[in-house]
C-alpha positions as CSV (number, residue, x, y, z in Angstrom):
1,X,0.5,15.1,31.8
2,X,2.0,11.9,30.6
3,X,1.4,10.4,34.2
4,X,-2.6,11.3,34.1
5,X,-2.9,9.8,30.7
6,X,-1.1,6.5,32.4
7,X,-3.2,6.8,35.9
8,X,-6.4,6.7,33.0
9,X,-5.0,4.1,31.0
10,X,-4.8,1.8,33.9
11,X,-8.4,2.4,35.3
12,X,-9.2,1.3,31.8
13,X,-7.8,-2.0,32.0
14,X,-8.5,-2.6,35.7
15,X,-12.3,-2.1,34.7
16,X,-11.2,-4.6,31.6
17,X,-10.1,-6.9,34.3
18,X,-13.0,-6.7,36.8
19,X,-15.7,-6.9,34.0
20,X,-14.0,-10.0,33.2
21,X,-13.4,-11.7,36.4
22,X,-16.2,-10.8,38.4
23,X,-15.8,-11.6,41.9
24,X,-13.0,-14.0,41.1
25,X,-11.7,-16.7,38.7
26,X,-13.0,-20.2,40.4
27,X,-11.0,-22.0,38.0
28,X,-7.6,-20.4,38.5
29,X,-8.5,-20.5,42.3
30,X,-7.4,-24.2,42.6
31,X,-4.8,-24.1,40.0
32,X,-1.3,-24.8,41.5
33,X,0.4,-21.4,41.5
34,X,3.8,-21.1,40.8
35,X,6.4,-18.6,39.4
36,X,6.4,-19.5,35.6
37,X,7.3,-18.1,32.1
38,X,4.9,-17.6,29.6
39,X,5.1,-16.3,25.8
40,X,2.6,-14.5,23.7
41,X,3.3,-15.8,19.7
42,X,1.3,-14.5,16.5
43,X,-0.6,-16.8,14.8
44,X,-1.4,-14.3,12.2
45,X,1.2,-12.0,10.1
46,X,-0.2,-8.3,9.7
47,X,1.2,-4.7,11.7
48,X,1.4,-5.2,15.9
49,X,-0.7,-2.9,18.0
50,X,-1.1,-2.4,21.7
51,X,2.5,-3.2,22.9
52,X,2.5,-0.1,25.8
53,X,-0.6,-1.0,26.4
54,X,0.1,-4.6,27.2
55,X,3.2,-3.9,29.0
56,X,1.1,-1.5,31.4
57,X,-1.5,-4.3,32.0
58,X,0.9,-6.5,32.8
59,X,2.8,-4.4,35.2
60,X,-0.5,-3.7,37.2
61,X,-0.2,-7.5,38.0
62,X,3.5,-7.9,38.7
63,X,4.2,-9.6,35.5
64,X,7.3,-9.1,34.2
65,X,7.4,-8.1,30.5
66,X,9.5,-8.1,27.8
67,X,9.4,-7.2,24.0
68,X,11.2,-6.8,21.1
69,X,8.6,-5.2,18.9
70,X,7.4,-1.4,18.5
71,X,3.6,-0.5,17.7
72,X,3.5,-0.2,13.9
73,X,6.0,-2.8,13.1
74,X,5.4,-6.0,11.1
75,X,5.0,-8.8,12.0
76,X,5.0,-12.9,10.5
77,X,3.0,-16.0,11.7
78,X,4.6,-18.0,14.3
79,X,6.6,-14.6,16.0
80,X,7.1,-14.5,19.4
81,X,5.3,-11.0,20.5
82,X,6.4,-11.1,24.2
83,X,8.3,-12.9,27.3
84,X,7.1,-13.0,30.3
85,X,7.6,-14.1,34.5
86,X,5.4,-14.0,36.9
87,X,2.7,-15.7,39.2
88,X,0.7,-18.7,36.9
89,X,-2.5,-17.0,38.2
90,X,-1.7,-13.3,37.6
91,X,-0.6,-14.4,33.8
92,X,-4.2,-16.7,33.7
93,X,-6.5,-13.6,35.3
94,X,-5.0,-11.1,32.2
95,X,-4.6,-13.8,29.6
96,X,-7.7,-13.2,27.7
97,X,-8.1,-9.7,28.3
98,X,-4.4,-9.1,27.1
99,X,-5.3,-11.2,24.3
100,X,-8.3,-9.4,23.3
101,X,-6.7,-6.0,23.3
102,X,-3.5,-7.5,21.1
103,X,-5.9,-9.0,18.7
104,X,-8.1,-6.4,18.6
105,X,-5.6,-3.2,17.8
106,X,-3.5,-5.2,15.9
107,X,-6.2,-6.3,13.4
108,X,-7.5,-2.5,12.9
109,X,-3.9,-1.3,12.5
110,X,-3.4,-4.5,9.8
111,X,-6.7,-3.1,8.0
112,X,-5.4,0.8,8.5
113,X,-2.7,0.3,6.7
114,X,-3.9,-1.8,3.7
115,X,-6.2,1.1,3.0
116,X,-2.6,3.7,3.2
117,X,-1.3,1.8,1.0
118,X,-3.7,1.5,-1.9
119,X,-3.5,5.2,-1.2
120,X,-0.3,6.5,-1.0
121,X,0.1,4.9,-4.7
122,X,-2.4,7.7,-6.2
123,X,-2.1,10.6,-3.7
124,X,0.2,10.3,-0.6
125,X,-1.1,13.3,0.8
126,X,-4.5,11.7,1.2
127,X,-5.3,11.1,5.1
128,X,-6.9,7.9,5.6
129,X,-9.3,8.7,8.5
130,X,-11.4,6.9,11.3
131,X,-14.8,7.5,12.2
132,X,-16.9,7.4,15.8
133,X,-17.9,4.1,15.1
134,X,-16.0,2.4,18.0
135,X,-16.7,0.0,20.6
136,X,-18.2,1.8,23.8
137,X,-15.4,2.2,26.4
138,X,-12.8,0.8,23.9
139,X,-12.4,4.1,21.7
140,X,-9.2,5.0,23.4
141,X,-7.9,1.6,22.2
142,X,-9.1,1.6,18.1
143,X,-8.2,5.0,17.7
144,X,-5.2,4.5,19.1
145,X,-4.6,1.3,16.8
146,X,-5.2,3.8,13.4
147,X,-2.7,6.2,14.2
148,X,-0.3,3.4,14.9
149,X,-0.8,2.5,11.7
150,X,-0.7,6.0,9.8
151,X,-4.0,6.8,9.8
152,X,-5.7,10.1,11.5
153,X,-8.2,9.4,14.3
154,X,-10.6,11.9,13.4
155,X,-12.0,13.4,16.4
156,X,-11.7,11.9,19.9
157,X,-14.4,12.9,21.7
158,X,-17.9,15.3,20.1
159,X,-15.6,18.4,22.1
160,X,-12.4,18.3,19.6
161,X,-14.2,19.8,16.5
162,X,-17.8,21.6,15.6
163,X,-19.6,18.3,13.2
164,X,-22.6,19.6,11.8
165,X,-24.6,16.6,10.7
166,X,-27.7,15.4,8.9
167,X,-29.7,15.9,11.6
168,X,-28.1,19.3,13.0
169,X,-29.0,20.2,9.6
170,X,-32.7,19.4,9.5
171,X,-32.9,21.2,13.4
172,X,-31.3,24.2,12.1
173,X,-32.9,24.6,8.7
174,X,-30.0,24.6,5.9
175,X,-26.8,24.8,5.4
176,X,-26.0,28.7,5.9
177,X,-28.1,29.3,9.0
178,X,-26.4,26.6,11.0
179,X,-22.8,27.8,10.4
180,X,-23.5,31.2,11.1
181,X,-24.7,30.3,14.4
182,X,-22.0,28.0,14.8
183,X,-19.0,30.6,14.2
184,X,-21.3,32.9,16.6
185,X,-20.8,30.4,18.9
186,X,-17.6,28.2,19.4
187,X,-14.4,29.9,19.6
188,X,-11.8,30.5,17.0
189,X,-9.7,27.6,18.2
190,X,-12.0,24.8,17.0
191,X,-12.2,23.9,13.6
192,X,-16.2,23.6,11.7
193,X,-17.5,21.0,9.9
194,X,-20.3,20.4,8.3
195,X,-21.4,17.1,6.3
196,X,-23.5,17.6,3.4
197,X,-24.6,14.7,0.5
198,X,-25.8,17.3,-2.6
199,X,-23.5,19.7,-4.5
200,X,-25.3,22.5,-4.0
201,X,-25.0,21.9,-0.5
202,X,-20.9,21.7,-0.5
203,X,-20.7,25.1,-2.6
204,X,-23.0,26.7,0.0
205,X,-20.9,25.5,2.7
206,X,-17.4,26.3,1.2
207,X,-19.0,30.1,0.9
208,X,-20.5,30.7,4.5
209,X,-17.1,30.1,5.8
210,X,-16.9,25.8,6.8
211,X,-13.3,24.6,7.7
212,X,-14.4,21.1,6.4
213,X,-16.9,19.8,4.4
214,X,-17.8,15.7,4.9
215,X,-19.3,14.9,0.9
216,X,-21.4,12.2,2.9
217,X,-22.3,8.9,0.7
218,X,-21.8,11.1,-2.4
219,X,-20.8,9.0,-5.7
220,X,-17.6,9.7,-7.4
221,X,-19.2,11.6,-10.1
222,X,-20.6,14.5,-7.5
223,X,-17.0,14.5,-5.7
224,X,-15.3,15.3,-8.5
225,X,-18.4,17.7,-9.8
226,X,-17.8,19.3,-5.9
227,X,-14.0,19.6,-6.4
228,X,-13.9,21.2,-10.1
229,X,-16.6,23.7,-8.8
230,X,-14.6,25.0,-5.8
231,X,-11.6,25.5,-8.1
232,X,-13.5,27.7,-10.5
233,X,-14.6,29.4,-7.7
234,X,-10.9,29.9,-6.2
235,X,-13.0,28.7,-2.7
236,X,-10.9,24.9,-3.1
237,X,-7.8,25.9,-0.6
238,X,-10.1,27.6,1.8
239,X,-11.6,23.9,2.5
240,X,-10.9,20.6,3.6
241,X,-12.6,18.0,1.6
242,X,-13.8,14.9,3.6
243,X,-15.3,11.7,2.1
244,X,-17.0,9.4,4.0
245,X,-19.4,6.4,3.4
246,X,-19.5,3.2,1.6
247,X,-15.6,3.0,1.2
248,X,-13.7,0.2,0.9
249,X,-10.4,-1.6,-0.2
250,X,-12.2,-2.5,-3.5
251,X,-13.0,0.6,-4.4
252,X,-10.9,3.5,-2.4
253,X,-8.7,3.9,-5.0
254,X,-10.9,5.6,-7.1
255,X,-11.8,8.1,-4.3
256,X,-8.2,8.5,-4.1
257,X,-8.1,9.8,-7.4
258,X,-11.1,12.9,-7.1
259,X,-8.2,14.8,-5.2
260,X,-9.7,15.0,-2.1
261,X,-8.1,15.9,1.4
262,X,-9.6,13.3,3.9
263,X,-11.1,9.8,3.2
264,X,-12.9,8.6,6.6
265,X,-14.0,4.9,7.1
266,X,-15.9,3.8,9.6
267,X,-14.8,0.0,8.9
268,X,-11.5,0.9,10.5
269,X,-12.5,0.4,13.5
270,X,-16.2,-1.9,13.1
271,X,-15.2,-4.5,10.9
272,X,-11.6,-4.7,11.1
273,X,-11.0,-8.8,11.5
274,X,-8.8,-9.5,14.7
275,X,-5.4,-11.4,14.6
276,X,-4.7,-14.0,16.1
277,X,-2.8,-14.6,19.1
278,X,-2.0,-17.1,21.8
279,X,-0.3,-17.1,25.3
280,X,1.1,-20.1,26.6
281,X,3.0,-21.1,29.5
282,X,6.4,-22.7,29.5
């Protein structure tokens, strides 16, 4: 198993690669080529992602890799990130698209754990969440930058979990017919959710049977209205409470304190703001 998920990691960034060179690079193609030694250094402090992944690019390429650091760690301005040897043209083909994939992971698992941190000082057994708002064909990549970080990646792909949204919703009816036709039909071994933005709607859902309920874009008042609710009724350990829209560092801390179980944000992974890196040869 470990070898497949390899194998599809490196068709990812061979597809990186050809996207980006086309049919080939016509500047690097009269650039003396020599055996050289090359460094990647942080130009930004913040938390380091995509390590294995870089050292898997570069191995595609015969580039010889070496590094310190560990996905998660910390790191300052001015830190060297890698060594490397190999080929001045192999090292200037990846350059960028290593670049772009340290930058990238590195800025969402800065952001990710910002957000765990502001957190963990009201209720450490919050899970601070992403969302399926990635970048197509680089999901594998921001997801993967969260959980360095701490956070939970949510689902993977639309087959890891039933997600009954708005839109379900309105094709189905209401709350109650569309989750007795969804534990009708998906087997016991996936999890339902359902993603509701009124109170009425939550109570409904925690009594027909939902696994998790998403309080969508609901203000902090209604959350803790939902929550207070569910405890009366003794239906508040049957559920996971999700809650999702709007959130940010400015004001997750008072979601943090309406005793939720989840709190998912899609700027995880949309409007995280990249490091910055370089790579230069010796």
């Amino acid at each position: 198993m470990i070898k497949m998920q390899e194998k599809i990691l490196e068709r990812k960034l061979l597809e990186m690669v050809e996207e980006d060179l086309g049919f080939y690079d016509i500047t690097t193609a009269f650039t003396p080529s020599r055996r050289v030694e090359a460094e990647i250094i942080a130009k930004d402090p913040g938390i380091v992602s995509g390590i294995y992944e870089l050292h898997t690019l570069f191995n595609l390429f015969n580039i010889k890799s070496k590094s310190r650091l560990r996905d998660g760690e910390r790191i300052k301005r001015n830190q060297r990130i890698f060594s490397l040897k190999g080929n001045s043209r192999d090292i200037l083909i990846v350059e960028r698209i290593a670049l772009n994939i340290l930058s990238r992971m590195s800025g969402i698992s800065s952001l990710t754990r910002k957000f765990i941190n502001r957190v963990e000082k009201i209720n450490p057994k919050i899970r601070i969440a992403a969302t399926r708002k990635t970048s197509p064909l680089f999901s594998y990549f921001e997801k993967k930058a969260v959980k360095v970080a701490g956070g939970d990646t949510h689902r993977l792909s639309m087959g890891d979990e039933v997600l009954i949204k708005d839109n379900h919703l309105k094709l189905f009816g209401g709350v109650e017919r569309a989750l007795r036709i969804a534990k009708k039909e998906t087997s016991f071994s996936h999890k339902i959710e359902i993603e509701v933005n009124e109170v009425k709607d939550a109570i409904l859902a925690a009594r027909n049977g939902a696994d998790i309920i998403m309080l969508d874009n609901m203000s902090i008042r209604e959350i803790k209205k939902v929550v207070s609710e569910l405890e009366k009724m003794g239906l508040r350990e049957n559920v996971i409470l999700e809650v999702s829209g709007g959130i940010n560092l400015e004001n997750i801390s008072d979601y943090a304190k309406t005793n939720v179980d989840v709190i998912s944000i899609g700027a995880l992974t949309h409007s995280a703001p990249a490091l910055d890196f370089s790579l230069e040869i010796l």
